[in-house]
N, C-alpha and C positions, 0 to 999 in steps of 0.2 A: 235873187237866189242864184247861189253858183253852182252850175249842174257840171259835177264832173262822171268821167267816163266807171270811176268807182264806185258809184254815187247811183246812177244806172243802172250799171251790168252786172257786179259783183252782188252777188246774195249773201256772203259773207260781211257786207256792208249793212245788209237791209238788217239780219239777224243785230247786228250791234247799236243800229239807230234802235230799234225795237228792244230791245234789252236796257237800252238808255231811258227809255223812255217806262221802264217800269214793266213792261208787259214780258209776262212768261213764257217762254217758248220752249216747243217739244218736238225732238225730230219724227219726222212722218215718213218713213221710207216704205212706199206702197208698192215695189215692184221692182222687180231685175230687168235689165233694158236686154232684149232678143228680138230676132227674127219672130217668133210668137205673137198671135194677138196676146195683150195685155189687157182682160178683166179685171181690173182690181175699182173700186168704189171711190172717187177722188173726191166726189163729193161731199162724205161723211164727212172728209177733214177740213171742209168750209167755215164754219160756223158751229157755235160759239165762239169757238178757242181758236187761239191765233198757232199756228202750224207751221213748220218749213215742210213742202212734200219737195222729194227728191226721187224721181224713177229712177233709178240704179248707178251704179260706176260707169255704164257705157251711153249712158246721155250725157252730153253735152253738159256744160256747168251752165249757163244761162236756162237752162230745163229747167232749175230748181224753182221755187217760187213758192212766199208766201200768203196764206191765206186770207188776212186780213190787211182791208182796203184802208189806202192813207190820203190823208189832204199835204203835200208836200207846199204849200204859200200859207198866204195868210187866212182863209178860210175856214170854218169849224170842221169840227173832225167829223168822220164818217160814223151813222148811226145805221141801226140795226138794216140789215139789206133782207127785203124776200127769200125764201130759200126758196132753194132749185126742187124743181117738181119731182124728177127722174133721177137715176142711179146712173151712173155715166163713166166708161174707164177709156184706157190710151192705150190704144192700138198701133202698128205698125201697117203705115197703110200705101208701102210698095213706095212710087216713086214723087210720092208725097209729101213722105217721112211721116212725122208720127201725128195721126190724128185723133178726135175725139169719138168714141161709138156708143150710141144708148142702148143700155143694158135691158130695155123694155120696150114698146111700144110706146106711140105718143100720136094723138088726134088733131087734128088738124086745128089750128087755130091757137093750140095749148101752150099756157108759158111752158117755158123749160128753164130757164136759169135765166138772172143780169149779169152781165158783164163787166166784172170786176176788176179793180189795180187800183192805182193811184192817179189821184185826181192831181192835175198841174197846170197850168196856163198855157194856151196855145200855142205864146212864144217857146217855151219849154219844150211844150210835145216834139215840135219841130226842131230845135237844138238836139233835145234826143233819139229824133231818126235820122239825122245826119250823124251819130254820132255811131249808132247800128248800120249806118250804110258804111262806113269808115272801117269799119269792124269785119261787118259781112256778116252780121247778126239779123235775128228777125228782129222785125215791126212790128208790136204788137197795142200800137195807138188805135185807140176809137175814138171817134168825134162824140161828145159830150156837148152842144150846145155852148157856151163861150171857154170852155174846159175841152181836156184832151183828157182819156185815159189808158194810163199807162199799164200794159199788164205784163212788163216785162220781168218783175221781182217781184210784185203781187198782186193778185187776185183769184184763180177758180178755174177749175177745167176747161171754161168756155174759151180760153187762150189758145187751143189746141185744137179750135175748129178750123179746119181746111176751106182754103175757097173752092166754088165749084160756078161755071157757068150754070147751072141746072140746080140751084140750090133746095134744100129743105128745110131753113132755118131762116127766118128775116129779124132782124134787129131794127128795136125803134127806140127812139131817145123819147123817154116820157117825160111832157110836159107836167102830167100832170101827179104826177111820183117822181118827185123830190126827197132826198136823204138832208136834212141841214142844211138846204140850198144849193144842193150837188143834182145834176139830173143823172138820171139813171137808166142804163139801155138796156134792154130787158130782149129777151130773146124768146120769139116763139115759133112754134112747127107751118112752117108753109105748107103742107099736107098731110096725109097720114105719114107714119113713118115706122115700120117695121122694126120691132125690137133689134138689136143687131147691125143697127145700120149706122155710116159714119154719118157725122153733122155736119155740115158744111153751111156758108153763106157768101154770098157775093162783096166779095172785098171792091169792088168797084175799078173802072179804068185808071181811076189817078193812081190806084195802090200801081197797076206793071206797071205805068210811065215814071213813077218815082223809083221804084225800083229796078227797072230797066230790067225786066226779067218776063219769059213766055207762062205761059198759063199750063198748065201740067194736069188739067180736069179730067182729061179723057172723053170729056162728053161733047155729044156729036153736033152740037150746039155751041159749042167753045168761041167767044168774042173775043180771047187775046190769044193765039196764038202763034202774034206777031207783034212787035212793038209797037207797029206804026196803027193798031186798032187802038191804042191807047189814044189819050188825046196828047196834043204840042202843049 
């Protein structure tokens, strides 16, 4: 597979493979990009129907993204995904930029959403976050068990969680929830968590050492706010 930078990053690309490919799409514009928090419901436009959501003129073009998840190799295509528990919108959350906040409360233990995009092969994933570091674009790869997922141009609000040392969110790659052979990471509340509150999880040391970048949490707990807490 030749992964190019179009191919990637352009969401104008993903709407035309998707339109080639028979599927009907309908633009989702859920929100004008401001200083404001932004309450709007991302996750309506998940499922069934396949979506382009775009938060407004003043996000960035790689913001866009669509809702329904792809097998970019040889693999069977993506079947019906859990939906997401909770009502969830994208905030602007200071010097973070724009994060994900639950529009409700949530219990300790409780799914909240999987973690959706495109499923592609390791070697891929890795072509294309060098190809976002090149860029100066986000990373929005999950480790997937011998797959990567990309949620660069599709998948689900859960692309908008923030890292935090002190997280409230843990993701786990279910073995045992499988989509067509696809494993699937499923995301649940690490503790109670107050309606209103952003989502965050621990992107882990390799994510600053690969990205050569400080940790921005705030929290008084912070394990990278220095490079060299990363690993070599």
């Amino acid at each position: 597979l030749l992964v190019t930078e179009r191919m990637i990053l352009n969401v104008r690309h993903v709407v035309n493979f998707l339109s080639s490919k028979g599927q009907r799409l309908s633009l989702l514009v859920t929100a004008k990009a401001d200083a404001a928090d932004i309450k709007k419901d991302l996750s309506l436009g998940m499922e069934p129907h396949t979506k382009v959501v775009v938060l407004g003129d003043k996000v960035p073009p790689h913001f866009a993204y669509v809702t329904q998840p792809l097998v970019m190799h040889d693999g069977p295509p993506m079947g019906p995904i859990r939906p997401p528990r909770l009502r969830v919108g994208v905030g602007w959350q200071g010097p973070r930029g724009w994060g994900a906040v639950t529009l409700e409360a949530v219990s300790k233990g409780e799914y909240i959403a999987s973690y959706l995009g495109t499923y592609v092969y390791t070697a891929v994933g890795e072509e294309i976050g060098l190809v976002c570091d090149r860029r100066s674009d986000p990373n929005y790869m999950m480790d997937a068990g011998p797959e990567q997922i990309d949620a660069g141009w599709t998948g689900n609000f859960m692309r908008f969680l923030n890292h935090s040392c002190e997280p409230n969110v843990i993701p786990r790659a279910n073995q045992g929830r499988q989509h067509n052979g696809h494993m699937v990471v499923e995301m649940f509340a690490k503790d109670d968590i107050p309606a209103n509150t952003e989502l965050t999880y621990d992107y882990g040391p390799m994510y600053f050492h690969m990205q050569k970048i400080l940790c921005r949490c705030g929290s008084a707990e912070c394990r990278y706010r220095t490079l060299d807490a990363a690993p070599p």
